[in-house]
C-alpha positions as CSV (number, residue, x, y, z in Angstrom):
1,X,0.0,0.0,0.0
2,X,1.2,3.4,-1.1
3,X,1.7,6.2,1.7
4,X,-0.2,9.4,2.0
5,X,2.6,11.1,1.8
6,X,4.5,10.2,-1.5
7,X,3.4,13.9,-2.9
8,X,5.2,17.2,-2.6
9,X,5.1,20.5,-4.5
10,X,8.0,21.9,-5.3
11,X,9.7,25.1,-7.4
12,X,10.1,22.5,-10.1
13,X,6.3,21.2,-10.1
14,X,4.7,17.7,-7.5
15,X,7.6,15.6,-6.5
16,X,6.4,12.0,-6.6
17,X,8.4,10.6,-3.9
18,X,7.7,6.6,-5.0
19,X,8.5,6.6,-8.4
20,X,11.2,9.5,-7.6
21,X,9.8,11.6,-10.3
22,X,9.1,15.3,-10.9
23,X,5.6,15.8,-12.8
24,X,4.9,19.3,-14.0
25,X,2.3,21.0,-11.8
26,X,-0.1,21.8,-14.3
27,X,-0.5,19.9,-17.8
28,X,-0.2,22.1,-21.9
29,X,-3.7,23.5,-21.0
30,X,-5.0,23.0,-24.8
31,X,-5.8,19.7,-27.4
32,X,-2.6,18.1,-28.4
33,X,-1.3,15.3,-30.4
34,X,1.4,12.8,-29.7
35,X,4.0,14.0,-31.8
36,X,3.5,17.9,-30.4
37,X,3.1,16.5,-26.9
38,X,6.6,15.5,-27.1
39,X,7.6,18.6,-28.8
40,X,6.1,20.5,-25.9
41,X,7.6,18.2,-23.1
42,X,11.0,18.8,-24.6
43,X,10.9,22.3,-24.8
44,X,10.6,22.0,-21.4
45,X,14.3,21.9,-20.7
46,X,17.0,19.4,-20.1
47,X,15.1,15.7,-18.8
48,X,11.4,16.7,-19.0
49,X,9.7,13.8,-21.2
50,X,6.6,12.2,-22.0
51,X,5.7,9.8,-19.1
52,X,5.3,6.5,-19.9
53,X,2.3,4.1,-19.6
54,X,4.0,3.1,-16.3
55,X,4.6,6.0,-14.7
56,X,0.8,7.6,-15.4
57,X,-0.6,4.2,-14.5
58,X,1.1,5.1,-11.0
59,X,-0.1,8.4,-10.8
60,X,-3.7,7.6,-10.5
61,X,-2.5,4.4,-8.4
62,X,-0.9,6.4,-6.0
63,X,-3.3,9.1,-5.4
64,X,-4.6,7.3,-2.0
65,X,-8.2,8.7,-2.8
66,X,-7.2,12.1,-3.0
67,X,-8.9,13.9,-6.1
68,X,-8.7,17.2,-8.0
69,X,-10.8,18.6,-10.3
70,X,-10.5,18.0,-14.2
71,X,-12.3,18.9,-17.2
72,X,-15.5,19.2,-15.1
73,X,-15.0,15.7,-13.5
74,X,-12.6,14.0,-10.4
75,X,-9.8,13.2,-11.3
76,X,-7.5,10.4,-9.3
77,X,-4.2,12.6,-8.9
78,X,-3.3,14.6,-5.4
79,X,-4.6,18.3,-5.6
80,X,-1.5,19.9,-6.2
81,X,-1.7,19.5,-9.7
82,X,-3.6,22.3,-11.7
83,X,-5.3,20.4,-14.6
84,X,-7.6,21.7,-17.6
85,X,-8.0,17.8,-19.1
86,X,-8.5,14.3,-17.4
87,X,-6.7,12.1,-20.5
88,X,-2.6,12.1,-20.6
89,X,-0.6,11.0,-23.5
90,X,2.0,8.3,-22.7
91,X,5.9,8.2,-24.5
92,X,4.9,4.5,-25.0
93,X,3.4,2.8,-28.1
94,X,1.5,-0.3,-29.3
95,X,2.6,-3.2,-32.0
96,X,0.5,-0.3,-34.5
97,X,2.0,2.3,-33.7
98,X,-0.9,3.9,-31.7
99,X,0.3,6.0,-28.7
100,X,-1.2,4.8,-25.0
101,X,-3.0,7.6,-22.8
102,X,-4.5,7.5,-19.6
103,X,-7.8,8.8,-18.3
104,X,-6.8,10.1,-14.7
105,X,-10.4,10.6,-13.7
106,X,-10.9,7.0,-14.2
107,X,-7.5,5.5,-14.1
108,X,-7.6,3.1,-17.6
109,X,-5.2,3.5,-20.4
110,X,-6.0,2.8,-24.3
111,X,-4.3,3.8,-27.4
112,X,-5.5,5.7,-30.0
113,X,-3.9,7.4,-33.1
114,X,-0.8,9.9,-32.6
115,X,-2.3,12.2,-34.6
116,X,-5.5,12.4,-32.5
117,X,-5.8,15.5,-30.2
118,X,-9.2,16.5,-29.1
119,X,-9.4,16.8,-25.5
120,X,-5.9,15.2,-25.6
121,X,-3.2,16.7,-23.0
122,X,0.0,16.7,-21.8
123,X,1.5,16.3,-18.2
124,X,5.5,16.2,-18.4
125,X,7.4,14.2,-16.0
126,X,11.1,13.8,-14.9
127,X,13.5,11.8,-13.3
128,X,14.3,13.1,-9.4
């Protein structure tokens, strides 16, 4: 079982203590593709990436019921974050070349084209 505690803010965005990652506190704000997403993570700076299926998987996983609001519903994430959208794109791909996201309001992941973007969004993460 995952802690309480496993979130902090910091300068840099919410430390996730478990995975050792830095997320960015608030996700791109506006419809995205896959290949942009990854544009937008980069620019960034030095490190900041797409998460992968993983890692987002364990974001909603290690909320411990907390909840913030997203795109007019819950979503399963601590309330540091600052969100405008409730599915993620992932760095990670299928055997067709489809890009996984995850829906943090209800914590499942699917694929769908890269160059799909409506009400697609972007939360950059980093190592620790």
């Amino acid at each position: 079982a995952r802690i309480r505690f496993q979130w902090e803010a910091s300068a840099d965005g919410v430390i996730d203590k478990a995975q050792r990652l830095v997320w960015a506190r608030s996700d791109n704000g506006v419809d995205i593709d896959w290949t942009s997403a990854g544009t937008w993570c980069a620019s960034k700076g030095a490190g900041w990436r797409l998460p992968t299926r993983a890692e987002l998987e364990g974001l909603t996983a290690g909320s411990a019921g907390e909840t913030t609001p997203c795109a007019g519903v819950q979503c399963k994430v601590t309330g540091l974050f600052d969100l405008s959208g409730y599915w993620m794109w992932s760095g990670d791909r299928d055997a067709d070349g489809k890009a996984f996201y995850h829906y943090l309001h209800t914590g499942h992941t699917q694929a769908s084209s890269i160059a799909y973007q409506l009400k697609a969004r972007v939360l950059c993460v980093r190592s620790q």
